[in-house]
N, CA, C and O atoms as a GROMACS GRO file, in nm:
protein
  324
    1UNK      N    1   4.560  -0.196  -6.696
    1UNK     CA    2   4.496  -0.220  -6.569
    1UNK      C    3   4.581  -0.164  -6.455
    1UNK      O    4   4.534  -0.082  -6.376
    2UNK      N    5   4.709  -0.210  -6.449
    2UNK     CA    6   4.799  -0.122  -6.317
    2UNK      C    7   4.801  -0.005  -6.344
    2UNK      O    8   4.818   0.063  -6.243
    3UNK      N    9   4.785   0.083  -6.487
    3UNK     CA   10   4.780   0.244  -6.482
    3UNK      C   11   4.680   0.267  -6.398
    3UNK      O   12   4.699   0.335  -6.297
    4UNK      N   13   4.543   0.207  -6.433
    4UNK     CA   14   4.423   0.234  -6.389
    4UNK      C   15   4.412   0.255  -6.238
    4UNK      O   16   4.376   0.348  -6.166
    5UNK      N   17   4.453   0.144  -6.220
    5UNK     CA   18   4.476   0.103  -5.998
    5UNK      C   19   4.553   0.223  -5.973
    5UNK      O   20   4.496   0.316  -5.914
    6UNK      N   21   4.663   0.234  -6.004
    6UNK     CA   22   4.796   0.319  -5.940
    6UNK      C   23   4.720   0.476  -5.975
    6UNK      O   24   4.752   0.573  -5.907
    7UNK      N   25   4.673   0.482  -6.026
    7UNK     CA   26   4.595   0.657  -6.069
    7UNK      C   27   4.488   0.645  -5.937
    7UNK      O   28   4.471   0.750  -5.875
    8UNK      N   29   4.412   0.524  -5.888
    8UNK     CA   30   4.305   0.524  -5.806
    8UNK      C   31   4.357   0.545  -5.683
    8UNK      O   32   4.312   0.620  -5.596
    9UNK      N   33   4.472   0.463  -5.680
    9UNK     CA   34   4.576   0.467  -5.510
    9UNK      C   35   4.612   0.613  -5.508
    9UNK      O   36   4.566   0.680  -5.416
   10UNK      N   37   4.683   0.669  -5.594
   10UNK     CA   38   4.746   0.826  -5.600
   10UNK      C   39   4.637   0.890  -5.548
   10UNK      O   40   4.637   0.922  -5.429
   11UNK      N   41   4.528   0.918  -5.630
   11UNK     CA   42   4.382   1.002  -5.565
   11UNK      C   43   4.378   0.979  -5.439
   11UNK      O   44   4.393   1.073  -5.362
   12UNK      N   45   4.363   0.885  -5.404
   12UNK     CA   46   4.272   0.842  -5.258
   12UNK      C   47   4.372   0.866  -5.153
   12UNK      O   48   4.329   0.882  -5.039
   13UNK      N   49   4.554   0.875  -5.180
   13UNK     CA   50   4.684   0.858  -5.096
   13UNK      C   51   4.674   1.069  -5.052
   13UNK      O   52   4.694   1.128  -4.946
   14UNK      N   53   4.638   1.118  -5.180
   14UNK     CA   54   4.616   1.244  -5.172
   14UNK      C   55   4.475   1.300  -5.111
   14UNK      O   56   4.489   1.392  -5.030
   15UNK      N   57   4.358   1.263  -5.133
   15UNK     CA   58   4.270   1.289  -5.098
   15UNK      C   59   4.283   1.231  -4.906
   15UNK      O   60   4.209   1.294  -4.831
   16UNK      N   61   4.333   1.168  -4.868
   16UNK     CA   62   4.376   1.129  -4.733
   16UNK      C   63   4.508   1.225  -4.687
   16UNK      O   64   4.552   1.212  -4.573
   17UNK      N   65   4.551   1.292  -4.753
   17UNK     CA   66   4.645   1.400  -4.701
   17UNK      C   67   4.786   1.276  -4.660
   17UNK      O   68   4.836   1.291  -4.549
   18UNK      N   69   4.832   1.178  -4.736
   18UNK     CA   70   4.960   1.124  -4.696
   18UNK      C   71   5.039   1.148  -4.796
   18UNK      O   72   4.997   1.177  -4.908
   19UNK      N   73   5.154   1.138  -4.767
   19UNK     CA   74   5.266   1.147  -4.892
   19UNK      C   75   5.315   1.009  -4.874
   19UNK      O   76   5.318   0.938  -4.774
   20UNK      N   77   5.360   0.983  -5.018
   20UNK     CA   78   5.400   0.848  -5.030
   20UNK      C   79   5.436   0.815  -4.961
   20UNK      O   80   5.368   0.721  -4.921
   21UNK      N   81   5.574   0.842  -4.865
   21UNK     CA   82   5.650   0.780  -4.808
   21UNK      C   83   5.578   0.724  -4.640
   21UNK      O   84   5.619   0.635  -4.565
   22UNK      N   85   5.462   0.815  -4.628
   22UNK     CA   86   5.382   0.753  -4.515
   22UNK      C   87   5.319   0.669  -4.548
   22UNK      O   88   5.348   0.568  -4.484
   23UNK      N   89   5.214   0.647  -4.647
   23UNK     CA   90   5.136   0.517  -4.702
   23UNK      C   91   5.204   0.380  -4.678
   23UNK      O   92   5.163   0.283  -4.614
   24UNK      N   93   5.364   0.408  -4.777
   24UNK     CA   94   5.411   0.292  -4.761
   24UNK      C   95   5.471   0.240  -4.672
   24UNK      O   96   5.510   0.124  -4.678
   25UNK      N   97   5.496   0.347  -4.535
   25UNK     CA   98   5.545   0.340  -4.402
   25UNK      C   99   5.469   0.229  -4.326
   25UNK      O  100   5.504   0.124  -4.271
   26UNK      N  101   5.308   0.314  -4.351
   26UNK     CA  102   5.192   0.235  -4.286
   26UNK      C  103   5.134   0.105  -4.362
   26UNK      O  104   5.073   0.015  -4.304
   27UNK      N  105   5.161   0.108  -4.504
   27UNK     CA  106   5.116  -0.022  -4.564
   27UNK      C  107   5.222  -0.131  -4.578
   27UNK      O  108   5.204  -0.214  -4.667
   28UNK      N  109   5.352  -0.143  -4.485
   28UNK     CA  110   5.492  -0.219  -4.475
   28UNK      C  111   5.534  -0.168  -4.602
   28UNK      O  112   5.560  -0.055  -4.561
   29UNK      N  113   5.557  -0.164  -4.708
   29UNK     CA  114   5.596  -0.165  -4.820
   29UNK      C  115   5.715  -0.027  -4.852
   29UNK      O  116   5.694   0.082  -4.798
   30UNK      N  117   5.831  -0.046  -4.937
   30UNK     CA  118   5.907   0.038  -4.965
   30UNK      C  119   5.891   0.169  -5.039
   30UNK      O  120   5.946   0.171  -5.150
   31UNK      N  121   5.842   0.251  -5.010
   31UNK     CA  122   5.827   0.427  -5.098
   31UNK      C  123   5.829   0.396  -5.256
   31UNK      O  124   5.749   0.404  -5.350
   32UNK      N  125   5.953   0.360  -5.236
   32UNK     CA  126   5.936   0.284  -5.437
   32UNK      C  127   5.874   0.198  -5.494
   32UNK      O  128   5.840   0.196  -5.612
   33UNK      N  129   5.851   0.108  -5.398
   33UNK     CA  130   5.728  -0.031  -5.443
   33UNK      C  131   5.624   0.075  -5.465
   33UNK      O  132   5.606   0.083  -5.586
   34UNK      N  133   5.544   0.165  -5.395
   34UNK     CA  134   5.449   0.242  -5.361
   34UNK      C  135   5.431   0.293  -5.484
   34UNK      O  136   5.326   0.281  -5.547
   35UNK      N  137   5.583   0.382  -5.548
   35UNK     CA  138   5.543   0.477  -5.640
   35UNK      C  139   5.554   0.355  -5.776
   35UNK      O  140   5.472   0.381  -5.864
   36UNK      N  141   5.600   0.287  -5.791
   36UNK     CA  142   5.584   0.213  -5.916
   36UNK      C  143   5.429   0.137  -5.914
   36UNK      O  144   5.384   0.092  -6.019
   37UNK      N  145   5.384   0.130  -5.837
   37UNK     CA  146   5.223   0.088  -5.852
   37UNK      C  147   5.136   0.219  -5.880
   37UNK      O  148   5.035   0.223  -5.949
   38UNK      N  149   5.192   0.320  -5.817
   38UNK     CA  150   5.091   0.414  -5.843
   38UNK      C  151   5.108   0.475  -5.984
   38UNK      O  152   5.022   0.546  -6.037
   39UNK      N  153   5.267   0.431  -6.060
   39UNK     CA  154   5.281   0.491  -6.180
   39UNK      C  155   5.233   0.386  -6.282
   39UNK      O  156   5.268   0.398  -6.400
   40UNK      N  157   5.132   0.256  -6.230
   40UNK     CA  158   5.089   0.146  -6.313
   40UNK      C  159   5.220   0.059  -6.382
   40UNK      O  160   5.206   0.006  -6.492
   41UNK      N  161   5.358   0.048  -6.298
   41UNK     CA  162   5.462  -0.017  -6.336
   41UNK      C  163   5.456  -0.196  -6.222
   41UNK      O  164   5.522  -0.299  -6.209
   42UNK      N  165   5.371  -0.151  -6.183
   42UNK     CA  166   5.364  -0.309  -6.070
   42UNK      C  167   5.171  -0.296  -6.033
   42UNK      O  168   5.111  -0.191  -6.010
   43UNK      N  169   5.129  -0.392  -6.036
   43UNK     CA  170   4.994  -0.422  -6.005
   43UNK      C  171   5.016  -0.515  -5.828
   43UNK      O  172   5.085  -0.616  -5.824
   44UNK      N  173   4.967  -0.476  -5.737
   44UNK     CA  174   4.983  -0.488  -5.612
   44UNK      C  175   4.911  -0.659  -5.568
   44UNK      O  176   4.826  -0.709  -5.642
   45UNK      N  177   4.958  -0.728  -5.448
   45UNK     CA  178   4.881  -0.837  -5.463
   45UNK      C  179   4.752  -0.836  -5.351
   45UNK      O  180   4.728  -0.770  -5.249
   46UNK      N  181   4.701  -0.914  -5.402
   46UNK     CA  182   4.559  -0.921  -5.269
   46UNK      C  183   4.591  -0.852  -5.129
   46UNK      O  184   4.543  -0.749  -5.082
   47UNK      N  185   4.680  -0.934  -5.081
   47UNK     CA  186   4.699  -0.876  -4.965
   47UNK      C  187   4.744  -0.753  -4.942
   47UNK      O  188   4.683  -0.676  -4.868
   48UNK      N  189   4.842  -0.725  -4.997
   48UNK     CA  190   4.899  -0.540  -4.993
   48UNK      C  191   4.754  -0.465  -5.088
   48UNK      O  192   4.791  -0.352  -5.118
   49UNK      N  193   4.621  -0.485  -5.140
   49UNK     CA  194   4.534  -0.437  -5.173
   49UNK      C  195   4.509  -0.376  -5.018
   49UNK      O  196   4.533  -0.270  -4.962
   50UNK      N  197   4.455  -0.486  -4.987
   50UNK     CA  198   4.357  -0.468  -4.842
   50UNK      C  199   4.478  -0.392  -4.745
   50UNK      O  200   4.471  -0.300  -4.663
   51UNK      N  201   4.563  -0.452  -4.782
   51UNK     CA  202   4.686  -0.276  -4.624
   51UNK      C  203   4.642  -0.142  -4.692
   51UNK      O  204   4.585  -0.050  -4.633
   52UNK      N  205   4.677  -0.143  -4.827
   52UNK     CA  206   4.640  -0.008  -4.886
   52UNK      C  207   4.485   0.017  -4.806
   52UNK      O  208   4.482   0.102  -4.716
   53UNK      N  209   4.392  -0.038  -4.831
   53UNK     CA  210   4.244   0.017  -4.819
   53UNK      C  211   4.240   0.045  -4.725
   53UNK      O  212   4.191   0.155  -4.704
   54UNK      N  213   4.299  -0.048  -4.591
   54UNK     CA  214   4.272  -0.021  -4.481
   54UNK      C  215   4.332   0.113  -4.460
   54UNK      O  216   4.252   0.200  -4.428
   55UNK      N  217   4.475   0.151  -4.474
   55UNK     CA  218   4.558   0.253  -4.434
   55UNK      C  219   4.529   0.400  -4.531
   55UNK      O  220   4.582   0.510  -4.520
   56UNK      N  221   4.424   0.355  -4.628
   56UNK     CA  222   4.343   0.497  -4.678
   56UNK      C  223   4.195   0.492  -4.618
   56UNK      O  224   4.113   0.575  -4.656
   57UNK      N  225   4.169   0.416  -4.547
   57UNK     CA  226   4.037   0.380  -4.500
   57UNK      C  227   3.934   0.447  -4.583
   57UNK      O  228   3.879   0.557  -4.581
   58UNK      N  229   3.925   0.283  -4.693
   58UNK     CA  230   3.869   0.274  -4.837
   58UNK      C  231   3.821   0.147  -4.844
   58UNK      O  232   3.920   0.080  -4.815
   59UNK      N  233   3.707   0.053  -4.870
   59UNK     CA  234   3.720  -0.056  -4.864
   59UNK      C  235   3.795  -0.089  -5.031
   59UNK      O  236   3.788  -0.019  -5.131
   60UNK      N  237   3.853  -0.198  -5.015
   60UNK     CA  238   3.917  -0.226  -5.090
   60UNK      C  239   3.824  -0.285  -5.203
   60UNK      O  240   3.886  -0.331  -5.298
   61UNK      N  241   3.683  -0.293  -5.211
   61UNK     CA  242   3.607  -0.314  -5.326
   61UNK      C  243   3.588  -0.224  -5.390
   61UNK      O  244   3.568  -0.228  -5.511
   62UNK      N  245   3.592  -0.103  -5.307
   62UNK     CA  246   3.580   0.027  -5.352
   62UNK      C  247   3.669   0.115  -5.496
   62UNK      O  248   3.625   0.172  -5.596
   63UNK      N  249   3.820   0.090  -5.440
   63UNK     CA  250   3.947   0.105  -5.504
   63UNK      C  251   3.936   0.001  -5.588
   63UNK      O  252   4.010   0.045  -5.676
   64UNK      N  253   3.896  -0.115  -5.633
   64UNK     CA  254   3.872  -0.184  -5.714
   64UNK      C  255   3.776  -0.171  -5.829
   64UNK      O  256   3.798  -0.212  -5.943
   65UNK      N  257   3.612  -0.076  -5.766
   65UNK     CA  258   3.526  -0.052  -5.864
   65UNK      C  259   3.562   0.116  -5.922
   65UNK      O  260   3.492   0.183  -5.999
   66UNK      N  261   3.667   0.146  -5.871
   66UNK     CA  262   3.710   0.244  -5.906
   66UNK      C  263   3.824   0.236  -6.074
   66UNK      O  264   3.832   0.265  -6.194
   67UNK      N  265   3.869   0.192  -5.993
   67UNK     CA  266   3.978   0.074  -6.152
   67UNK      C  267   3.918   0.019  -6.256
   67UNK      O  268   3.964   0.024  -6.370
   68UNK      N  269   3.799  -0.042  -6.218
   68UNK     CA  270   3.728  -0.108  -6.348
   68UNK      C  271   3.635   0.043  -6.430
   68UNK      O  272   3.603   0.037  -6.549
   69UNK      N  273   3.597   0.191  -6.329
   69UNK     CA  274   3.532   0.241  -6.389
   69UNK      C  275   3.631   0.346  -6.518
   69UNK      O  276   3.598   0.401  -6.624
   70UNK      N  277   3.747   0.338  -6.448
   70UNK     CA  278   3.888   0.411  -6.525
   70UNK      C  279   3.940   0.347  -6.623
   70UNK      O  280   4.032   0.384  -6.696
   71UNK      N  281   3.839   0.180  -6.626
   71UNK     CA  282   3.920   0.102  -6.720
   71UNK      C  283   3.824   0.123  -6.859
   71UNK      O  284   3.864   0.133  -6.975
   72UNK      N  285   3.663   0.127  -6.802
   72UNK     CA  286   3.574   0.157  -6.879
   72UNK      C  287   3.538   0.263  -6.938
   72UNK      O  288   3.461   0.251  -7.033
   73UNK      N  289   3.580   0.381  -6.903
   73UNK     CA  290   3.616   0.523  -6.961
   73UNK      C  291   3.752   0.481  -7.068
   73UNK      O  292   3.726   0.527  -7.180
   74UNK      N  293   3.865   0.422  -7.069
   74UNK     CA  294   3.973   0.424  -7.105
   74UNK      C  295   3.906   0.339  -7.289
   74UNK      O  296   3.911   0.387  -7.401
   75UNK      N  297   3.843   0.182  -7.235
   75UNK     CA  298   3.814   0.138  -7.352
   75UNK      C  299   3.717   0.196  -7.435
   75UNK      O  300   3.716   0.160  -7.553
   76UNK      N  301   3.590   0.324  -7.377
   76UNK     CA  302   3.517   0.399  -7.445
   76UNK      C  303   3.578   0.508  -7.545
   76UNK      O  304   3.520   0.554  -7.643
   77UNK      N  305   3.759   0.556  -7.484
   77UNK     CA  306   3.807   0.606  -7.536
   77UNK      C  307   3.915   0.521  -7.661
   77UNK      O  308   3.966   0.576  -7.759
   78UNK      N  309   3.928   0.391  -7.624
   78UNK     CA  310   3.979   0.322  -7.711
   78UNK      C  311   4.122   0.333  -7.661
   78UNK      O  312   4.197   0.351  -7.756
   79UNK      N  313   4.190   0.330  -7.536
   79UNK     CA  314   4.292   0.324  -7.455
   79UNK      C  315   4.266   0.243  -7.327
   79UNK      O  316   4.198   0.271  -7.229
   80UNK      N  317   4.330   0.146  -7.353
   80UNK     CA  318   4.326   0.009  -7.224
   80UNK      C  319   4.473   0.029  -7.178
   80UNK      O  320   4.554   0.018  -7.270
   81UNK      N  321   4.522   0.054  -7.063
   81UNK     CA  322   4.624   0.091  -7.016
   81UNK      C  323   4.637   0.045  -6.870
   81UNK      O  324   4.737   0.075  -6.805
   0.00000   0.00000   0.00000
């Protein structure tokens, strides 16, 4: 499940033209907190969800039905990660 999220944050951090170290500038959080979620090594909590969404201006249900659809490709492939 945190591979899944942290692959969805990476897209959307890139598709918004930021580099890590701005995301986590703008979402309070440390560059490394940042990259260990996006490498699915930390799963983020409610609240740092919604800084992320806001600061990719994404709703955060969004980045969520995004995760469950990466999760559902993953178990079709027989990889839950």
């Amino acid at each position: 499940m945190a591979g899944a999220f942290g692959n969805v944050v990476r897209e959307q951090r890139i598709k918004s033209g930021l580099a890590q170290e701005k995301l986590a500038l703008l979402a309070g959080i440390e560059r490394a907190h940042l990259g260990k979620i996006e490498r699915g090594e930390s799963l983020p909590t409610l609240p740092l969800i919604l800084r992320l969404s806001n600061v990719l201006e994404v709703k955060a249900a969004a980045l969520i039905a995004q995760m469950e659809e990466r999760l559902d490709e993953c178990e079709g492939e027989g990889d839950v990660s």
